[in-house]
C-alpha positions in Angstrom: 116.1 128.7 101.6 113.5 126.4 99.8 110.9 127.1 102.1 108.8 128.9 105.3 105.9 127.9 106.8 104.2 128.8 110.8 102.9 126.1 112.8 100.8 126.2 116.2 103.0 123.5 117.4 106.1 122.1 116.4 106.4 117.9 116.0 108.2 116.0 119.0 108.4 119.8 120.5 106.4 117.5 123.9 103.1 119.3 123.1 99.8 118.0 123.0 97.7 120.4 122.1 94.6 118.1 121.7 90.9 118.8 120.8 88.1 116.6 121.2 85.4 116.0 118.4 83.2 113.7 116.8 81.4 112.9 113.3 78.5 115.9 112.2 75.3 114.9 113.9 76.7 112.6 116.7 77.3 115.0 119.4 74.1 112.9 120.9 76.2 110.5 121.6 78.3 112.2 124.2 81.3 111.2 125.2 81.2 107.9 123.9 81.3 108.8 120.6 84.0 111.3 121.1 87.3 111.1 118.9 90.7 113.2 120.2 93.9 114.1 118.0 96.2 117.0 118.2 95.5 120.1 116.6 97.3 122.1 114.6 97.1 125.7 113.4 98.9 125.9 110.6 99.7 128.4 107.4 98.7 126.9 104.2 102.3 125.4 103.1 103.1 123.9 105.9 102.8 120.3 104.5 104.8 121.4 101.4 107.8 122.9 103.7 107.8 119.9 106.3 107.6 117.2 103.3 104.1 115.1 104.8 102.5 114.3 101.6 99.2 114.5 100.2 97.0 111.1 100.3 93.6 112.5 99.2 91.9 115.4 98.3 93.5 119.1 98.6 95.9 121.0 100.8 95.1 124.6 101.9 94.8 127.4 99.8 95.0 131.3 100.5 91.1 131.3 100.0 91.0 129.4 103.3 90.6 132.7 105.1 88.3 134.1 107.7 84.5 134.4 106.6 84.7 131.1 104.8 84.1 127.7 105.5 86.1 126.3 107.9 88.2 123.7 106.4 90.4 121.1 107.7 93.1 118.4 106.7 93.6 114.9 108.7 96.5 112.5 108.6 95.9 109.2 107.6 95.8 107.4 110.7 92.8 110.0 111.9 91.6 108.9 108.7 91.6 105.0 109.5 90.4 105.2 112.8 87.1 107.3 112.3 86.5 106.5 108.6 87.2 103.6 108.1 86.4 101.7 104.5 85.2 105.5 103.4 86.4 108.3 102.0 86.7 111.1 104.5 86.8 114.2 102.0 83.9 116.2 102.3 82.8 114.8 105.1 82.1 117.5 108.4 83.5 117.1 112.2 82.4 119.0 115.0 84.4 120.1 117.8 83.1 119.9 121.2 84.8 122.3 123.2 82.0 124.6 122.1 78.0 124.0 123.2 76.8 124.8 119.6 77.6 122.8 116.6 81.4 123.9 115.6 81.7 122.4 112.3 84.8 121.8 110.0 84.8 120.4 106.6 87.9 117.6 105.8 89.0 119.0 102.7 91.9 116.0 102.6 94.4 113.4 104.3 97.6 113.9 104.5 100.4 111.7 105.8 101.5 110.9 109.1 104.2 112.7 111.0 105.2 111.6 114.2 103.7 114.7 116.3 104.7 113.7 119.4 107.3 110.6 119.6 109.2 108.8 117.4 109.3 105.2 119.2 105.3 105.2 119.4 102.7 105.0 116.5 101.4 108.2 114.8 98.8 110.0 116.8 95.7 111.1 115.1 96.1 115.1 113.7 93.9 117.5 112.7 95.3 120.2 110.7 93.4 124.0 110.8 94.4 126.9 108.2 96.0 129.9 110.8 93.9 132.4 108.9 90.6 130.6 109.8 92.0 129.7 113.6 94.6 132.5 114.8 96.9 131.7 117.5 99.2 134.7 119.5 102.1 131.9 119.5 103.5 130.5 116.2 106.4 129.1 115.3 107.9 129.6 112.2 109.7 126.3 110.3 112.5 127.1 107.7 113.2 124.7 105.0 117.0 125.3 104.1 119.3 123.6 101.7 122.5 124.5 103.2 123.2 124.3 107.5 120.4 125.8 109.2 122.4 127.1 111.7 123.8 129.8 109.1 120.9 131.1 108.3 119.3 131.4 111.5 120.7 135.2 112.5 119.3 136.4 109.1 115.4 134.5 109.9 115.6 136.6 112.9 117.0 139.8 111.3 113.5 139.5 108.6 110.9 138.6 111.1 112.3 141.9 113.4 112.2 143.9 109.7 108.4 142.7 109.6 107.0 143.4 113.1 110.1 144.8 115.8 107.5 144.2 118.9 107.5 140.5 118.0 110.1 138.3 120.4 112.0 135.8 119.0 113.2 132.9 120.9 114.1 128.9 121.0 115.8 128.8 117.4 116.7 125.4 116.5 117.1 122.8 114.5 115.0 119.8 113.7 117.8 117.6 114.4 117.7 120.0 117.4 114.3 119.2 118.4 114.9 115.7 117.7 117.9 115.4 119.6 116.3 116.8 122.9 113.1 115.4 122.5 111.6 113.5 125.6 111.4 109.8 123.2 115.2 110.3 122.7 116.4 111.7 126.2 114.4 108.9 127.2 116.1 106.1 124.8 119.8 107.7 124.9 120.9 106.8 128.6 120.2 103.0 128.1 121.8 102.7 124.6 124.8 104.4 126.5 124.7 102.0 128.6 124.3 99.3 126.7 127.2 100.6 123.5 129.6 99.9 127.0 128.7 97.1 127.8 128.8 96.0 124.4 132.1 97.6 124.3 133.2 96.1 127.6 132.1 92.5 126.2 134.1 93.1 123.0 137.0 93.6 125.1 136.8 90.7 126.9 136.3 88.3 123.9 140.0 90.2 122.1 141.5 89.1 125.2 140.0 86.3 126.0 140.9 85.1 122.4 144.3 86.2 122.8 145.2 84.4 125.6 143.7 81.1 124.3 146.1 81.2 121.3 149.1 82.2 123.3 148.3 79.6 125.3 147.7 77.3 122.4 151.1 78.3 121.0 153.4 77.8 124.2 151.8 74.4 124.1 152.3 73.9 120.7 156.0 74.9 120.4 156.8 71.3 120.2 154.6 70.8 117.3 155.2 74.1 115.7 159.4 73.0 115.8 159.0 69.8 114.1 156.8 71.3 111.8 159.5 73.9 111.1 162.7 71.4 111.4 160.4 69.4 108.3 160.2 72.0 106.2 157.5 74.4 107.0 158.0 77.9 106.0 156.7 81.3 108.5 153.8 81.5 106.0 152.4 78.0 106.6 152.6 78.6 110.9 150.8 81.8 110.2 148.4 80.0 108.4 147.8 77.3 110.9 147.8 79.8 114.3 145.4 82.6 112.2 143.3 80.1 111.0 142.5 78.1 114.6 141.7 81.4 116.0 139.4 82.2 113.2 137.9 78.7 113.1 136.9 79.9 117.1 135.8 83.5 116.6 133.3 82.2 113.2 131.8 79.6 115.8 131.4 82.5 118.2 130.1 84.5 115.9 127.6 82.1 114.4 126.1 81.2 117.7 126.2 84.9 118.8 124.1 85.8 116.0 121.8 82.9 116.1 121.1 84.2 119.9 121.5 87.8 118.8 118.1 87.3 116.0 116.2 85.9 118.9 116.7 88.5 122.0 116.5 91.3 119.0 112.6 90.8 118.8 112.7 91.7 122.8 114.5 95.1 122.0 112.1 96.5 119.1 111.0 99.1 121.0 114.2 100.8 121.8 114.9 101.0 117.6 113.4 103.5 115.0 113.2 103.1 111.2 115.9 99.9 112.2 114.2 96.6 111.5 115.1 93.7 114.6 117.1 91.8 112.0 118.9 94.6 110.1 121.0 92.8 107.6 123.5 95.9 107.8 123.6 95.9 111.7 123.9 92.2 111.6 127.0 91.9 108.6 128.5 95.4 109.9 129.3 93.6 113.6 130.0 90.6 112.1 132.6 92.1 110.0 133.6 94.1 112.9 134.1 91.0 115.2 136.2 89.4 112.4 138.6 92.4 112.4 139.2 92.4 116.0 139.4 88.0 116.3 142.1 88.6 113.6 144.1 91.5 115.4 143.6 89.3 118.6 145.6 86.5 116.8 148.1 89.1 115.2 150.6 88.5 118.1 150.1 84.7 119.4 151.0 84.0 115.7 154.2 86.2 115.6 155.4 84.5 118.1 154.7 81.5 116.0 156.7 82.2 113.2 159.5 83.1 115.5 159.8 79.3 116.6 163.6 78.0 117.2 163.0 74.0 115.6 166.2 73.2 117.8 165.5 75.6 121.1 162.0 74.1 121.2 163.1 70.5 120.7 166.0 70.7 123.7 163.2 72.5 125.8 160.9 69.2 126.0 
């Protein structure tokens, strides 16, 4: 165990858990001027156990109690949007769900973490010490070095050894969270669907290629005796038959890829942290195509090799 932290709300966990402020001394403004991010309540090493690094400034500290100033770290795109060509440390905000002045000082910027969605753009996120802002929920993050799910029975067993009255429930994983998260539920159904008929299409083209060559060979059997009858050993007809079908499945290829680089542009928002033109997507099923052109020719150029000179000669 490297690490444990609490958190109001967990990332992609489909809360919102929003608050509404704006800059100290604009509350005249009204609602114009008002700014909203999620909110989180959170102990004072939650950044250090999640990994969202530290762009300016200072994370929490145990003096960030109740009875001192209130204190509060943004992420970077809060940062951009409401200060932008400024520095934002030291400066106040002022929540608005209250009628008096509710002031908090941005003691630094932090990085982005996608809080709810990971096929959108980082929402703004406000980040409040749990000792100045107290929540009756929390949930506790555990960062482990070995498989989380073996150390999940002894979490439990220490939180029940610090407080028995407190319930425990919905233990997971990040990749847990991830999985079932609504951005993924809502992605994996169509990439189903599209992996078959990807799958269905790559069929097609090992058959389709097969049967061109066996075609291509029966008609060929002439050819392929006379060639034999003159000399020409098994290795040069496997030569001849693999390489046709390979001369057909690189021109495939190349002009599957060429219209593959343009409809990628049209599925970038169904991708995360993979780039439209993927260099390892693009040479991983280009090497994969190769392998199954080549098995498709395996048997058409067998039956090649096996060509009678004199059989094939009497047939014609």
């Amino acid at each position: 165990m490297r690490g444990v932290a609490t958190t109001s709300t967990l990332p992609l966990s489909g809360g919102g858990n929003t608050s509404r402020f704006v800059r100290e001394g604009h509350r005249t403004a009204g609602k114009a001027g008002e700014q909203e991010a999620n909110s989180r309540d959170v102990s004072a090493n939650y950044l250090e156990v999640m990994g969202i690094p530290l762009h300016g400034g200072r994370l929490f500290t145990e003096h960030d109690v109740s009875g001192t100033m209130h204190v509060a770290l943004i992420n970077q795109t809060l940062a951009d949007r409401m200060f932008p060509n400024e520095d934002p440390v030291g400066k106040r905000i002022d929540f608005t769900y209250t009628k008096v002045p509710n002031l908090w000082q941005i003691v630094g910027v932090v990085g982005d973490e996608n809080a709810t969605a990971l096929d959108a753009k980082p929402n703004p996120v406000i980040y409040v010490p749990f000792a100045q802002s107290p929540d009756l929920y929390m949930n506790v993050v555990v960062r482990t070095v070995q498989e989380p799910s073996t150390l999940s029975v002894s979490v439990q067993r220490t939180i029940n050894q610090m407080d028995p009255a407190v319930p425990i429930s919905d233990v997971r994983s990040m990749s847990q969270i991830i999985a079932e998260s609504p951005s993924i539920f809502l992605r994996r159904s169509p990439a189903y669907l599209i992996s078959a008929f990807g799958g269905l299409g790559l069929l097609l083209a090992a058959v389709g290629l097969y049967s061109l060559l066996a075609w291509a060979v029966a008609q060929r059997k002439r050819e392929l005796g006379i060639r034999v009858a003159l000399g020409a050993q098994k290795r040069d007809v496997l030569k001849l038959i693999v390489g046709d079908g390979m001369k057909l499945a690189i021109a495939g290829i190349a002009v599957g890829m060429s219209c593959a680089l343009g409809v990628s542009r049209l599925l970038a928002s169904f991708l995360f942290d993979v780039q439209p033109g993927d260099a390892g997507t693009f040479i991983g099923v280009c090497s994969l195509l190769l392998i199954v052109a080549l098995m498709a020719t395996a048997h058409p150029a067998w039956r090649a090799m096996g060509v009678d000179p004199i059989h094939a000669l009497r047939e014609e």
